[in-house]
LODOZA-515190 format. One record per residue (C-alpha): residue number from 1; x, y, z. Coordinates in Angstrom, 2 decimals. Layout:
<nodes>
NODE resi      xx      yy      zz
NODE  NUM       X       Y       Z
...
</nodes>
This chain:
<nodes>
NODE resi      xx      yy      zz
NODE    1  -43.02  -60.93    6.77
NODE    2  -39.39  -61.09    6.82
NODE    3  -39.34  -61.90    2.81
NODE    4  -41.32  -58.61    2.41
NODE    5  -38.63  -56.49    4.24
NODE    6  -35.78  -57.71    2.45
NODE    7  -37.77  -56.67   -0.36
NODE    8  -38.52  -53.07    0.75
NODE    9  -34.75  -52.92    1.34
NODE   10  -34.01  -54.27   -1.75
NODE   11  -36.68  -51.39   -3.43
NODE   12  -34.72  -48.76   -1.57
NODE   13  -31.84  -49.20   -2.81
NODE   14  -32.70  -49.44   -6.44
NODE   15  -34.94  -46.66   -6.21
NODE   16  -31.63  -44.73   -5.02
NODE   17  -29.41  -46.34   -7.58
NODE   18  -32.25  -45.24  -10.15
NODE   19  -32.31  -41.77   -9.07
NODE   20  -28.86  -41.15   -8.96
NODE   21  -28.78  -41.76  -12.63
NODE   22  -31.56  -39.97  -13.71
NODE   23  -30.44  -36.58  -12.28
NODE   24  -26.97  -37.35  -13.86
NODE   25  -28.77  -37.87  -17.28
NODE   26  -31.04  -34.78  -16.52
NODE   27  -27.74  -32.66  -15.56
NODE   28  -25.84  -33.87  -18.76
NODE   29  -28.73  -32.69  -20.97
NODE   30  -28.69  -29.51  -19.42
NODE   31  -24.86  -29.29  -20.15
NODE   32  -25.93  -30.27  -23.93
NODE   33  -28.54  -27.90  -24.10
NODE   34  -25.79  -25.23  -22.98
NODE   35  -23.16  -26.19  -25.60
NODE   36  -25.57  -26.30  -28.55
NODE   37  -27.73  -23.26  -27.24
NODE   38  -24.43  -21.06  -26.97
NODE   39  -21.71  -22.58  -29.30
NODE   40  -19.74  -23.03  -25.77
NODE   41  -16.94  -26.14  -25.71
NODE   42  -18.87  -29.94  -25.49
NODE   43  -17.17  -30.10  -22.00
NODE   44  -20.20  -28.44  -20.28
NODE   45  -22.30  -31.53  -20.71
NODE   46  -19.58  -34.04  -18.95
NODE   47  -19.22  -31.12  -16.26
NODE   48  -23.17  -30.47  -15.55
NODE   49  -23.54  -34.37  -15.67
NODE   50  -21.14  -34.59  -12.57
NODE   51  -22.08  -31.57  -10.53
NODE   52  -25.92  -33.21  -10.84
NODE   53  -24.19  -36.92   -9.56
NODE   54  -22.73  -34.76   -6.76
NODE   55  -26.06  -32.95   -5.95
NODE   56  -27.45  -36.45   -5.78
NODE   57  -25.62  -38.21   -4.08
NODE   58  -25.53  -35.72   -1.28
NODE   59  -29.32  -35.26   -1.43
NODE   60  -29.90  -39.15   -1.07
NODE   61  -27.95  -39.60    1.60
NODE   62  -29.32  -35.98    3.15
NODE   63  -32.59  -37.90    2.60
NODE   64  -31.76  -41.36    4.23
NODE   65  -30.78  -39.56    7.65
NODE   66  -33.01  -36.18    7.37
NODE   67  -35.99  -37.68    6.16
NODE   68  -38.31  -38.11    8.83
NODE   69  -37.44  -34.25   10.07
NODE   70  -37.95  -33.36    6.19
NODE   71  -41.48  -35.10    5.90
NODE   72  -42.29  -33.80    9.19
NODE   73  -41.54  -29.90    7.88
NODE   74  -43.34  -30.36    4.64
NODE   75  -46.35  -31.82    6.50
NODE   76  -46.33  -28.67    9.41
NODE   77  -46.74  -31.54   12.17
NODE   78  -46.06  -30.92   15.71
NODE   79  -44.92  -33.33   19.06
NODE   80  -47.93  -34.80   20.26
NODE   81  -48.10  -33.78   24.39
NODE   82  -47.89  -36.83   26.52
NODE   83  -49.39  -35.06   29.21
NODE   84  -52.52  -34.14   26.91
NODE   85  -53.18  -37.23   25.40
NODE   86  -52.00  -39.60   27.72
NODE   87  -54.96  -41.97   26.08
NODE   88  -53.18  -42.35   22.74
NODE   89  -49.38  -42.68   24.12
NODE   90  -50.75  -45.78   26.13
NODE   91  -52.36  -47.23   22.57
NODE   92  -49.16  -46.60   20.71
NODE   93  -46.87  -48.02   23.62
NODE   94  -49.14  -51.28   24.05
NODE   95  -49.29  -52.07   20.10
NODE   96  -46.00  -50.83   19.71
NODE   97  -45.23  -53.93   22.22
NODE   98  -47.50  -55.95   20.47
NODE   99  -45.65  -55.57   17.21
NODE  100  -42.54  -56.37   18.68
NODE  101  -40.92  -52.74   17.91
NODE  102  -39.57  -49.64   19.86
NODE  103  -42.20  -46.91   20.40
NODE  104  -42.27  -44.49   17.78
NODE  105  -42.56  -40.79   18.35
NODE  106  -46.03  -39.50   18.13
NODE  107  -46.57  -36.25   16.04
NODE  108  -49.81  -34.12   15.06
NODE  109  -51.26  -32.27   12.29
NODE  110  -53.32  -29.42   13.06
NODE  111  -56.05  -30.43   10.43
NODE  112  -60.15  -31.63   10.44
NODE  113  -59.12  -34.21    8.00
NODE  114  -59.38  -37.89    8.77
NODE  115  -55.89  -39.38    8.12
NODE  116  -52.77  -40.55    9.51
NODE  117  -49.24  -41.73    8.58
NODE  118  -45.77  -43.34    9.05
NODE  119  -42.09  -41.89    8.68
NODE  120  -38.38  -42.71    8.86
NODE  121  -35.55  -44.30    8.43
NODE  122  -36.23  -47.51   10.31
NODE  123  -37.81  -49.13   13.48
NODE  124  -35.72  -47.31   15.86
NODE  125  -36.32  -43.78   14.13
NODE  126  -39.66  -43.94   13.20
NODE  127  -42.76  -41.35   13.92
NODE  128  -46.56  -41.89   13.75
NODE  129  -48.15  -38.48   12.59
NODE  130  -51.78  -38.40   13.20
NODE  131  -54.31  -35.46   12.41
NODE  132  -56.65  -33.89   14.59
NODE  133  -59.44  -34.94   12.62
NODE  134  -58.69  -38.79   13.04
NODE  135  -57.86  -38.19   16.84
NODE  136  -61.61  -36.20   17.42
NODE  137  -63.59  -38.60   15.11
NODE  138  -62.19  -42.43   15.69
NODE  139  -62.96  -43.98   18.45
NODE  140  -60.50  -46.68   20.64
NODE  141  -60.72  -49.72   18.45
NODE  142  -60.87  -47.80   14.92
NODE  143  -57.75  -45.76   16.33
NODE  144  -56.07  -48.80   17.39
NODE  145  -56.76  -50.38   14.18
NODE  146  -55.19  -47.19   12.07
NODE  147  -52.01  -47.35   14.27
NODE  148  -51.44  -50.43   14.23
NODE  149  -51.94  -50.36   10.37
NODE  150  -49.12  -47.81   10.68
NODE  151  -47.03  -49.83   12.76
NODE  152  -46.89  -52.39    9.98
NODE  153  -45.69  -50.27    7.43
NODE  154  -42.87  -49.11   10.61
NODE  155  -42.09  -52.89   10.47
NODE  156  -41.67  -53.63    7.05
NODE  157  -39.46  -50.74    6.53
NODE  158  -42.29  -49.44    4.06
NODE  159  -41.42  -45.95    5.55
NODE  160  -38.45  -46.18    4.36
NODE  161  -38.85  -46.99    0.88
NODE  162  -41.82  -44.10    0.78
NODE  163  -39.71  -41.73    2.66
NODE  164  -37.12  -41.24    0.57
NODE  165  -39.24  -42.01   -2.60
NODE  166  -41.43  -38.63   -1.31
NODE  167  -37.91  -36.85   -0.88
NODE  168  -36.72  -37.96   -4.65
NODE  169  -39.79  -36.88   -6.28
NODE  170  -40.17  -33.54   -4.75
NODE  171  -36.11  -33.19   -5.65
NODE  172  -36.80  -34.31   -9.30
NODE  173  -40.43  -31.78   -9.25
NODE  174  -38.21  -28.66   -8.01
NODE  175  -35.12  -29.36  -10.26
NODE  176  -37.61  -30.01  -13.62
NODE  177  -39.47  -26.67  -12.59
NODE  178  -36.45  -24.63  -12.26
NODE  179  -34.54  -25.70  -15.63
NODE  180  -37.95  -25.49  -17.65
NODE  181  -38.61  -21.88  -16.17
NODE  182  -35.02  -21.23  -17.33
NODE  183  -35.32  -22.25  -20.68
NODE  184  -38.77  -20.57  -21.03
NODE  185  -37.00  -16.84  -20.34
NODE  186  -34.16  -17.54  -21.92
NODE  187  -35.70  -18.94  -25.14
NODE  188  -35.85  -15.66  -27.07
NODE  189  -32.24  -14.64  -26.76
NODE  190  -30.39  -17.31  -28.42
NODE  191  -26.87  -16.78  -29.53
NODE  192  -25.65  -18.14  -33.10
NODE  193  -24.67  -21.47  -32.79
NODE  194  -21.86  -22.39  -35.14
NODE  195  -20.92  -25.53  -33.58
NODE  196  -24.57  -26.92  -32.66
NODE  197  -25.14  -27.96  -36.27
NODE  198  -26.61  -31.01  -37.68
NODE  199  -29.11  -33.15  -37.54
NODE  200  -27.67  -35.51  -34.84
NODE  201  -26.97  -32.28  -32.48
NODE  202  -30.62  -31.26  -33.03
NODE  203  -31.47  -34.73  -31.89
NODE  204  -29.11  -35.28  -28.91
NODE  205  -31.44  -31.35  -28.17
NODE  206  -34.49  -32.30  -28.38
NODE  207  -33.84  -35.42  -26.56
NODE  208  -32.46  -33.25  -24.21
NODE  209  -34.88  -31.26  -23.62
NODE  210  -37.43  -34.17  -23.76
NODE  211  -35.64  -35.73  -20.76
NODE  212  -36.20  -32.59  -18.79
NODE  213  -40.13  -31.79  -19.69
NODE  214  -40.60  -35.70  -19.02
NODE  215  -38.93  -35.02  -15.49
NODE  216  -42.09  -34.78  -13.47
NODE  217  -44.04  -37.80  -14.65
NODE  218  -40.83  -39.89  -14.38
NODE  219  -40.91  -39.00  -10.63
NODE  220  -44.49  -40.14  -10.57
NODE  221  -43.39  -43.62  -12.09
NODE  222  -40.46  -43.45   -9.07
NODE  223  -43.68  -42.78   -6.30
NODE  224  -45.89  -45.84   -8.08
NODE  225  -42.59  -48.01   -7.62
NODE  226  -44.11  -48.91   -4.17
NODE  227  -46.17  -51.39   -4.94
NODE  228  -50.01  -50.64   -4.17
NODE  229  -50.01  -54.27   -2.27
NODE  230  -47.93  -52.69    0.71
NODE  231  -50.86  -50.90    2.07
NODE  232  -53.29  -54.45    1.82
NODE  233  -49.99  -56.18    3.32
NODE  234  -50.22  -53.62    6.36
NODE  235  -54.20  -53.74    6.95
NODE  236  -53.87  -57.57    7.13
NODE  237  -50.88  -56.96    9.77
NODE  238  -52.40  -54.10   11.64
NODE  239  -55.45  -56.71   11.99
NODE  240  -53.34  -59.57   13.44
NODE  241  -51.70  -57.03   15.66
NODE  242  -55.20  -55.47   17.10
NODE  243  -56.84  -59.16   17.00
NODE  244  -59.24  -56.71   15.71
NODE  245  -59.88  -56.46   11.95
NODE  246  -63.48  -54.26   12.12
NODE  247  -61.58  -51.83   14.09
NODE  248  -59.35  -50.79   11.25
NODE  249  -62.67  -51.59    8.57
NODE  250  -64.69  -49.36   10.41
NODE  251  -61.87  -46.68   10.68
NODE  252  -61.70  -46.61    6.92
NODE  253  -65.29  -45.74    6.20
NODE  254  -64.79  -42.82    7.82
NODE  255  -61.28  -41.51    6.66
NODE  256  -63.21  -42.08    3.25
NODE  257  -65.58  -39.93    4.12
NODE  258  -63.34  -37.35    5.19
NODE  259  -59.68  -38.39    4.06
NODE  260  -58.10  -34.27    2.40
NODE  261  -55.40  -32.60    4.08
NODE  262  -54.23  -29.21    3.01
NODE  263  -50.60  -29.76    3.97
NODE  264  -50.21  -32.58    1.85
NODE  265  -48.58  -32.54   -1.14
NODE  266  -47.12  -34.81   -4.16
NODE  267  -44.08  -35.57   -2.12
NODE  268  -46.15  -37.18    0.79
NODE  269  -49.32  -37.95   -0.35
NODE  270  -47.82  -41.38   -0.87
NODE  271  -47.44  -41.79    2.83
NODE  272  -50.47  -41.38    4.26
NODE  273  -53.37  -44.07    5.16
NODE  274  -56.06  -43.23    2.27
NODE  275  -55.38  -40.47   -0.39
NODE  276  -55.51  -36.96    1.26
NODE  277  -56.83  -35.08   -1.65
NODE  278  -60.01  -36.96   -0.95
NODE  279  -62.72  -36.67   -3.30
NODE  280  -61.60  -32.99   -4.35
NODE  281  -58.68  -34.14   -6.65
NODE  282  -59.08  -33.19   -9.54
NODE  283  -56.49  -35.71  -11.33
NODE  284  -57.34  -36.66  -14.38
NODE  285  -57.09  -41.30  -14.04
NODE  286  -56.72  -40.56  -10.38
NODE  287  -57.13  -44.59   -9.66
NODE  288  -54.51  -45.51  -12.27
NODE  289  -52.06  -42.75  -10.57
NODE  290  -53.26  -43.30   -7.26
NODE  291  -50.94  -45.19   -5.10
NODE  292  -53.38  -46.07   -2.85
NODE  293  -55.35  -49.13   -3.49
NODE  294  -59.77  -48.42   -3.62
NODE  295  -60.80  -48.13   -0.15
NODE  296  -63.89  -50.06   -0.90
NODE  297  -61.49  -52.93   -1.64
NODE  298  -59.31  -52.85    1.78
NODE  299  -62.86  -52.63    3.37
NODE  300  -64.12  -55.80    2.07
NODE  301  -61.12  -57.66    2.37
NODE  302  -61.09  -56.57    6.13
NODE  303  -64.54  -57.76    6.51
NODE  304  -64.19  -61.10    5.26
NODE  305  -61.18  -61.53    7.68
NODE  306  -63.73  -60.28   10.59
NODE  307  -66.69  -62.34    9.21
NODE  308  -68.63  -59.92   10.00
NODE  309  -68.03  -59.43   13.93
NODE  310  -68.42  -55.49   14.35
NODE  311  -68.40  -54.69   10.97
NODE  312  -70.43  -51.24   10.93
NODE  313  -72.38  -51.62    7.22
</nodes>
């Protein structure tokens, strides 16, 4: 347990070193693009390539603190009323206890979908964000076995490491987008280039410009960084913590059944209990891009540690 967290940590902060030099190599293409495009001085590549470290470094550290409240925008979840469901604050505070960690805040997604999911910085700011569907269709011991499944991840710092990794990769998405639309309208009006010539300054372009179009499935690579393994790590944990393991096997049958939500997106799909675009996505090698291990896998394992005690087939 406490060799895993030390590795999430670890994860973290390579996945932060990493991304700091990728939008500084990203930035200093742009700057090369800029000199070569327009015949301007070579200086514009060292001065784009710092301004992107700058923009970096203050978004990683906007997205170590801010996370949570950034995750919780993009997702459109709301507080979760303690005085209307008094039910699930009692299930959170008792496995909460049982985990050995503070109480997370409890958070709500107004959508039919079956799903739920972690967020924050650490143990002591850390949210559970549940949907409506999974609140109206589970019942006590498949809930229980869903947040405590959560709770694991809250433990092991996973939230963490996918927090911020879902903050990078929608950084790295936007940023691609933007300099790609640029280039697109700006294409047709190039100025002669005297000082672009050659063939190493085409090269140093076009690997340039390679860098940039490559941008979004580099920030895929980032998301698959978290190793699939974390989410079999947590139903095993959330299944010591319940004493329960059909609870959370049972749970999953239905999330299958029923896992999309519509306010999930690239960023934070990551983060959430079974893949929210459900059967509907349309990826093309969804399971080799799909972060989330096969359901029907984390089912059986869960059986075989129930041996079969209220396992609904």
């Amino acid at each position: 347990m406490y060799e895993n967290i030390t590795k999430n940590k670890l994860k973290t902060a390579f996945i932060m070193i990493g991304f700091l030099l990728f939008i500084s190599a990203v930035g200093y293409a742009v700057g090369m693009y800029v000199d070569l495009q327009y015949g301007i001085s070579r200086g514009y590549s060292f001065i784009f390539m710092v301004f992107a470290l700058i923009l970096a470094v203050i978004l990683s550290f906007a997205s170590y603190f801010n996370s949570d409240r950034i995750v919780l925008r993009m997702s459109k979840a709301i507080p979760m009323s303690r005085g209307k469901n008094p039910g699930i604050y009692y299930m959170v505070e008792g496995l909460s206890i049982a985990a050995g960690i503070p109480m997370p805040k409890i958070y709500v997604i107004g959508d039919k979908g079956i799903n739920a999911f972690a967020t924050g910085r650490n143990p002591e700011n850390s949210v559970i964000v549940l949907t409506e569907g999974i609140i109206d269709n589970l019942n006590d011991s498949e809930l229980k076995g869903v947040i405590a499944h959560e709770l694991s991840h809250i433990k092991n710092y996973d939230i963490l490491l996918g927090t911020i990794v879902g903050i990078m990769v929608g950084t790295i998405t936007i940023i691609s987008n933007i300099i790609l639309r640029s280039f697109i309208f700006r294409g047709g009006k190039r100025r002669s280039n005297k000082s672009g010539g050659g063939i190493l300054s085409l090269i140093l372009l076009a690997f340039g410009l390679i860098l940039i179009i490559l941008s979004p499935i580099v920030a895929t690579i980032i998301k698959l960084a978290i190793n699939r393994s974390r989410e079999f790590l947590a139903d095993a944990n959330g299944a010591l913590i319940t004493r329960y393991p059909a609870g959370l096997s049972n749970a999953l049958r239905k999330i299958a059944s029923c896992s999309e939500v519509e306010a999930a997106n690239n960023a934070t799909a990551h983060l959430f209990i079974a893949n929210p675009y459900g059967k509907k996505s349309k990826v093309v090698f969804k399971n080799l891009f799909n972060t989330h291990p096969p359901v029907e896998e984390r089912i059986k394992r869960l059986d075989e540690m129930a041996l079969g005690v209220g396992v609904n087939n």
